[in-house]
BAVEX-303316 format. One line per field, with one value per residue: residue in three letters; x, z, y of N, C-alpha, C in turn. Coordinates in nm, 4 decimals. Atoms other than C-alpha are relative to their C-alpha. Example, Ala and Ser with C-alpha at 12.3 -4.5 7.8 and 13.67 -1.06 7.14 Angstrom:
2
code = c(ALA_SER) $
n_X = c(0.0890_-0.0820) $
n_Z = c(0.0000_-0.0060) $
n_Y = c(-0.1190_-0.1190) $
ca_X = c(1.2300_1.3670) $
ca_Z = c(0.7800_0.7140) $
ca_Y = c(-0.4500_-0.1060) $
c_X = c(0.0900_-0.0770) $
c_Z = c(0.0000_0.0730) $
c_Y = c(0.1200_0.1090) $
//
This chain:
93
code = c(UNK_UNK_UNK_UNK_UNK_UNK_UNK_UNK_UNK_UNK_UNK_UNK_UNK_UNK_UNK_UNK_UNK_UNK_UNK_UNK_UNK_UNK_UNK_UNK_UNK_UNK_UNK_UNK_UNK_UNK_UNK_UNK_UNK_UNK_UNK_UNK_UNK_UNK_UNK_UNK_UNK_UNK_UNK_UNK_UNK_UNK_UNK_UNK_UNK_UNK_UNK_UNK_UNK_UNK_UNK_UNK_UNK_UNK_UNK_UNK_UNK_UNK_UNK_UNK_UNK_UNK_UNK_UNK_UNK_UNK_UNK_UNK_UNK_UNK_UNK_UNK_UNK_UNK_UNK_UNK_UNK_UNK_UNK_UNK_UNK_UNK_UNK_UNK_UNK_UNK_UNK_UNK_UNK) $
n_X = c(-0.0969_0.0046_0.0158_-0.0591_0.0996_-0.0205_-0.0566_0.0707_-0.0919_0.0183_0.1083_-0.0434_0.0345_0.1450_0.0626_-0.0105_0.1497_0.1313_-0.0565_-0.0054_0.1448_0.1077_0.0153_0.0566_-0.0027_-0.1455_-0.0060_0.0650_-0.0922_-0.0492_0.1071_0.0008_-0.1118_0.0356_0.1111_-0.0480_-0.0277_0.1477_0.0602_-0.0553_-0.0827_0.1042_-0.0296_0.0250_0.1277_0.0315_0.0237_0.1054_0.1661_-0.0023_-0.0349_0.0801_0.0836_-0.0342_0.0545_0.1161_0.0449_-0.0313_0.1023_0.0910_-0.1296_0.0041_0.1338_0.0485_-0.1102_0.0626_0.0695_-0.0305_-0.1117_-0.0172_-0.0316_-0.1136_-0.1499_-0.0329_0.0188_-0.1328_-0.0023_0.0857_-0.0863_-0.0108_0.1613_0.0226_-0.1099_0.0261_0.1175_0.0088_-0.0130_0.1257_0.0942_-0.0726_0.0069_0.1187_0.0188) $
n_Z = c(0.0878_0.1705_0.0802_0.1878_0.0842_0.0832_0.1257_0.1435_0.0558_0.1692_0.0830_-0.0246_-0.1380_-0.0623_0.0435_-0.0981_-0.1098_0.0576_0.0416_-0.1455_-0.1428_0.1128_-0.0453_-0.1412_-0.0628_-0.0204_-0.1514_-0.0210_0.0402_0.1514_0.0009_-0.0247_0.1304_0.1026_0.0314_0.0523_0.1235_0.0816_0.0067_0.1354_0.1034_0.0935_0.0412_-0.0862_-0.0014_0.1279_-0.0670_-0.0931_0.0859_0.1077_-0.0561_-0.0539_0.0984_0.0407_-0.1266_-0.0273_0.1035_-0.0234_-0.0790_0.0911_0.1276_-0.0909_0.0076_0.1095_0.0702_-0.0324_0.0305_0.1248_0.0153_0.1218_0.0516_0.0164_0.0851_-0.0509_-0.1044_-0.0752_0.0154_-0.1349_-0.1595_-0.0213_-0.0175_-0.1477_-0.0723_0.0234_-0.0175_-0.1806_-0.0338_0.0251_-0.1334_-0.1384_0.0205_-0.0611_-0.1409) $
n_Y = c(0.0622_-0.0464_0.1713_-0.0368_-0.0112_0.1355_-0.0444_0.0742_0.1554_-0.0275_0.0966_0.1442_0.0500_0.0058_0.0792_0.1331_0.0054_0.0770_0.1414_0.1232_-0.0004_0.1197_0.1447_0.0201_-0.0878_-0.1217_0.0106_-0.1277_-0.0857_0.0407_-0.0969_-0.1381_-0.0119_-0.0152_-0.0515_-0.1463_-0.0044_0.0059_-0.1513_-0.1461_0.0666_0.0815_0.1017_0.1518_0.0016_0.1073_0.1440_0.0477_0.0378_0.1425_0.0651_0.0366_0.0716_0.1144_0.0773_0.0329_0.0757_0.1441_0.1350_-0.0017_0.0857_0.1775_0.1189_0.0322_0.1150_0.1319_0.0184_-0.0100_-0.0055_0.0142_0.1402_0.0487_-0.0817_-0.1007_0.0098_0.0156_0.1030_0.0276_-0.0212_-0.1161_-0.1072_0.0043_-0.0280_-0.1325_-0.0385_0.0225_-0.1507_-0.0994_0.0330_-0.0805_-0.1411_-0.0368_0.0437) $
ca_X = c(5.9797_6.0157_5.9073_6.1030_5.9139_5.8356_5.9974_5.7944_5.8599_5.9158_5.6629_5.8860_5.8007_5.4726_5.4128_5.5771_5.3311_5.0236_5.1888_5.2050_4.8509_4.7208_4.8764_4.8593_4.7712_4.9959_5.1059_4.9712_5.3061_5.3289_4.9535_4.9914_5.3087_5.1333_4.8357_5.0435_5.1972_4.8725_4.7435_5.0270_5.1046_4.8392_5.0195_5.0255_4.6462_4.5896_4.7835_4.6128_4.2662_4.3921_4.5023_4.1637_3.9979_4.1779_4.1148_3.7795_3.7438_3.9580_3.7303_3.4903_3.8077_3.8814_3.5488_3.5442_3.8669_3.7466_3.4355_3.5710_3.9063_4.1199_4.1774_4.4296_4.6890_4.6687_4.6754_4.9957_5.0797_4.7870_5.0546_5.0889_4.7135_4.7118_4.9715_4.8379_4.4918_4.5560_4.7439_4.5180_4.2747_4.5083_4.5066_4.1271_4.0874) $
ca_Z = c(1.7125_1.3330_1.0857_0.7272_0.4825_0.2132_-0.0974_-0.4306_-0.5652_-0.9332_-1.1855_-1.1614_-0.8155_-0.8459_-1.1259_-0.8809_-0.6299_-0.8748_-0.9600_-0.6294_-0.4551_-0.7786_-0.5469_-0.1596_0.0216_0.0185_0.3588_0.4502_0.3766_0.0442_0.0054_0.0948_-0.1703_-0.4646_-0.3751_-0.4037_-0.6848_-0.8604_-0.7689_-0.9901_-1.2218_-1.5423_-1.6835_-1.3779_-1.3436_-1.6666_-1.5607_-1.3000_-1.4552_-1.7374_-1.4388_-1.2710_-1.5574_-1.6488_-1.2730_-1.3450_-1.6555_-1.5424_-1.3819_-1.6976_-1.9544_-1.6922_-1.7441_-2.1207_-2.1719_-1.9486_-2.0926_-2.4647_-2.5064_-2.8163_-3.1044_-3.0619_-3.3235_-3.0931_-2.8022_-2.5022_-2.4070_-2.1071_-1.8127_-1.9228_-1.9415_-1.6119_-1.4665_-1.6177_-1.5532_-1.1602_-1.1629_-1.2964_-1.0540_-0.7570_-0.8713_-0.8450_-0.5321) $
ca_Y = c(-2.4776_-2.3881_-2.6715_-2.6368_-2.5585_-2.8195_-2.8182_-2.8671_-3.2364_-3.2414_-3.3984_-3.7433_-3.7795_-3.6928_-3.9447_-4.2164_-4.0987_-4.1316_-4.4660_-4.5863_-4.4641_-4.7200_-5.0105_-4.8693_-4.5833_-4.2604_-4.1787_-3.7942_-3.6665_-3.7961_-3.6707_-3.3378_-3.3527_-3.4517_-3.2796_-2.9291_-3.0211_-3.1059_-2.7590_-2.5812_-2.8394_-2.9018_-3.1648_-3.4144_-3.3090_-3.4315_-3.7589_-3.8008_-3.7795_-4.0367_-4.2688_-4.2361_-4.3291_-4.6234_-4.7277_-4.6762_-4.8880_-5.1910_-5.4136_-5.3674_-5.4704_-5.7796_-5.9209_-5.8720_-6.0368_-6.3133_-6.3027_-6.2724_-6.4071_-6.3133_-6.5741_-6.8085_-6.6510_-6.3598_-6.4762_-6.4908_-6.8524_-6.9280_-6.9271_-6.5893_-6.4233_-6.6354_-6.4394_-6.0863_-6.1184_-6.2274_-5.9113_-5.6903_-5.8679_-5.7395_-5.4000_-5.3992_-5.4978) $
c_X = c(-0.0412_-0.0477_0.0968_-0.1247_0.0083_0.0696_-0.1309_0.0198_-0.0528_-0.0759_0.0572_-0.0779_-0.1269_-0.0307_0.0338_-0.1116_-0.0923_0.0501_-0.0244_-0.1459_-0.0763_0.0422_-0.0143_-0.0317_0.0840_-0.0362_-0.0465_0.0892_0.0154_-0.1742_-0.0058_0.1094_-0.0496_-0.1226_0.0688_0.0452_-0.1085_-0.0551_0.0894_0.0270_-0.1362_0.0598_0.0166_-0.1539_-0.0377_0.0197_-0.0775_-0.1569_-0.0010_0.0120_-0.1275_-0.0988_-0.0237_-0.0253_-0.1117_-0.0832_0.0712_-0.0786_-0.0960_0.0924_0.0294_-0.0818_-0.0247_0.0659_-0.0195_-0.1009_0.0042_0.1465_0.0479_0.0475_0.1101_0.1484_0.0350_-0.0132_0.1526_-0.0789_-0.1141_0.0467_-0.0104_-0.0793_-0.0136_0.0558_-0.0505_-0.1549_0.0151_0.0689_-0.0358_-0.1181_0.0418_-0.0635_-0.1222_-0.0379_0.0322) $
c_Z = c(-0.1457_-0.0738_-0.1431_-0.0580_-0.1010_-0.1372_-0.1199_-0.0613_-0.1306_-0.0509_0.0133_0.1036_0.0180_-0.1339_0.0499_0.1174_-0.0432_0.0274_0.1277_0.0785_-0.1319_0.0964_0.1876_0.0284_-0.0025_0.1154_-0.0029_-0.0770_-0.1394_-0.1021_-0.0332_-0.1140_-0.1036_-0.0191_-0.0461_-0.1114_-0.1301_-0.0167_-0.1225_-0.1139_-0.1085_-0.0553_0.0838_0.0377_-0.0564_0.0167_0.0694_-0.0088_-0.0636_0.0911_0.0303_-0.0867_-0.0584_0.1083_-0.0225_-0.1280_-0.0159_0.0331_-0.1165_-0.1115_0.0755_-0.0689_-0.1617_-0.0655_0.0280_-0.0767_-0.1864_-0.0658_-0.1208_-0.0852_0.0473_-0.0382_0.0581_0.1383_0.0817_0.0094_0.1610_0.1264_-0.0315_0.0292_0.1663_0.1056_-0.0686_0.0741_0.1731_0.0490_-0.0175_0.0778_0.1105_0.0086_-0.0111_0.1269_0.1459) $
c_Y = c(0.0235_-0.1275_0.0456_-0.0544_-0.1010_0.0573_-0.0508_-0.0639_0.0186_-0.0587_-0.1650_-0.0384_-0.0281_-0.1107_-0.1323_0.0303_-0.0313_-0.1539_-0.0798_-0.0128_-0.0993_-0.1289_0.0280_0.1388_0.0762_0.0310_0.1539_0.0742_-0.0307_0.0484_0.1246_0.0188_0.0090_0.1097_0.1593_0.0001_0.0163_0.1141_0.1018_-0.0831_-0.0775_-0.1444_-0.1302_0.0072_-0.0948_-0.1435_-0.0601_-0.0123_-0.1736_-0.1406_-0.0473_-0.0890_-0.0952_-0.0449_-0.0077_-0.1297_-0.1618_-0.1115_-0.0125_-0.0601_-0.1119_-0.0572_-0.0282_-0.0848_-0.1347_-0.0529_-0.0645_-0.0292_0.0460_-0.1254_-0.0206_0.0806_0.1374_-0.0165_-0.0270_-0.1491_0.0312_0.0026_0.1581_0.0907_-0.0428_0.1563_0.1647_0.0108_-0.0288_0.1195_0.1443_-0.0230_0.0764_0.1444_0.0569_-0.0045_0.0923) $
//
Protein backbone atom coordinates (compact mmCIF):
# COMPACT_ATOMS: atom_id res chain seq x y z
CA UNK A 1 0.00 0.00 0.00
CA UNK A 2 1.29 3.56 -1.00
CA UNK A 3 1.48 6.13 1.94
CA UNK A 4 1.13 9.98 0.56
CA UNK A 5 3.79 11.72 0.87
CA UNK A 6 3.91 14.54 3.46
CA UNK A 7 3.53 17.89 2.55
CA UNK A 8 5.92 20.66 4.00
CA UNK A 9 3.93 22.73 6.76
CA UNK A 10 4.55 26.39 6.46
CA UNK A 11 6.56 28.44 9.10
CA UNK A 12 2.94 29.34 10.84
CA UNK A 13 2.42 25.89 11.64
CA UNK A 14 5.61 25.23 12.65
CA UNK A 15 5.66 28.18 15.06
CA UNK A 16 2.23 26.70 16.52
CA UNK A 17 4.07 23.51 16.87
CA UNK A 18 7.13 25.14 18.75
CA UNK A 19 4.36 26.93 20.69
CA UNK A 20 2.63 24.01 21.67
CA UNK A 21 5.60 21.27 22.54
CA UNK A 22 6.33 24.48 25.35
CA UNK A 23 2.92 23.14 27.02
CA UNK A 24 2.61 19.16 25.96
CA UNK A 25 4.23 16.73 24.03
CA UNK A 26 4.04 16.77 20.10
CA UNK A 27 2.55 13.65 18.87
CA UNK A 28 5.31 11.80 16.34
CA UNK A 29 3.45 13.11 13.47
CA UNK A 30 3.60 16.55 14.40
CA UNK A 31 7.40 15.79 15.33
CA UNK A 32 8.50 14.47 12.32
CA UNK A 33 6.64 17.80 10.73
CA UNK A 34 8.44 20.35 12.46
CA UNK A 35 11.45 18.47 12.59
CA UNK A 36 11.62 18.66 8.52
CA UNK A 37 10.75 21.88 8.44
CA UNK A 38 13.48 22.90 10.86
CA UNK A 39 16.00 21.12 8.62
CA UNK A 40 15.25 23.63 5.58
CA UNK A 41 14.01 26.47 7.32
CA UNK A 42 16.81 28.98 9.22
CA UNK A 43 14.44 31.22 10.47
CA UNK A 44 12.22 28.74 12.59
CA UNK A 45 15.73 27.30 13.72
CA UNK A 46 16.53 30.45 15.02
CA UNK A 47 12.99 30.47 16.77
CA UNK A 48 13.39 27.63 18.07
CA UNK A 49 16.77 28.23 19.71
CA UNK A 50 15.30 31.66 21.18
CA UNK A 51 12.34 29.48 22.60
CA UNK A 52 14.75 26.99 24.15
CA UNK A 53 16.48 29.47 25.78
CA UNK A 54 13.81 31.28 27.30
CA UNK A 55 12.68 27.72 28.57
CA UNK A 56 15.87 27.50 29.91
CA UNK A 57 16.02 30.73 31.85
CA UNK A 58 12.42 30.69 33.29
CA UNK A 59 12.67 28.97 36.41
CA UNK A 60 15.79 31.32 37.25
CA UNK A 61 13.46 34.72 36.40
CA UNK A 62 10.52 32.92 38.67
CA UNK A 63 12.66 32.84 41.62
CA UNK A 64 14.07 36.34 41.18
CA UNK A 65 10.77 37.90 40.86
CA UNK A 66 9.69 35.94 43.87
CA UNK A 67 12.69 36.54 45.41
CA UNK A 68 12.86 40.37 44.39
CA UNK A 69 9.58 41.82 43.74
CA UNK A 70 9.25 45.14 41.77
CA UNK A 71 8.33 48.47 43.64
CA UNK A 72 4.97 49.08 44.29
CA UNK A 73 4.44 51.95 41.54
CA UNK A 74 5.39 49.21 39.21
CA UNK A 75 3.88 46.65 40.20
CA UNK A 76 0.32 44.60 38.66
CA UNK A 77 -2.47 44.50 41.29
CA UNK A 78 -1.37 41.05 43.53
CA UNK A 79 -4.41 38.90 42.14
CA UNK A 80 -2.66 39.46 39.08
CA UNK A 81 1.27 38.44 39.67
CA UNK A 82 -0.76 35.64 41.52
CA UNK A 83 -2.31 34.56 38.49
CA UNK A 84 1.00 35.08 36.19
CA UNK A 85 3.45 33.67 38.31
CA UNK A 86 1.21 30.26 38.95
CA UNK A 87 1.29 30.21 35.27
CA UNK A 88 4.63 30.56 34.58
CA UNK A 89 4.99 27.95 37.41
CA UNK A 90 2.85 25.47 35.12
CA UNK A 91 4.92 25.98 32.24
CA UNK A 92 7.92 24.80 34.25
CA UNK A 93 6.82 21.88 35.34
Amino acid sequence: MKEKAQKMISCKIAAKLMSLSCERKLTLKEQIALKAHLAVCETCRNCQRQIKALQKILPDYIQAVLRFPPPPELSLPLAAQKRILKNLAAQTD
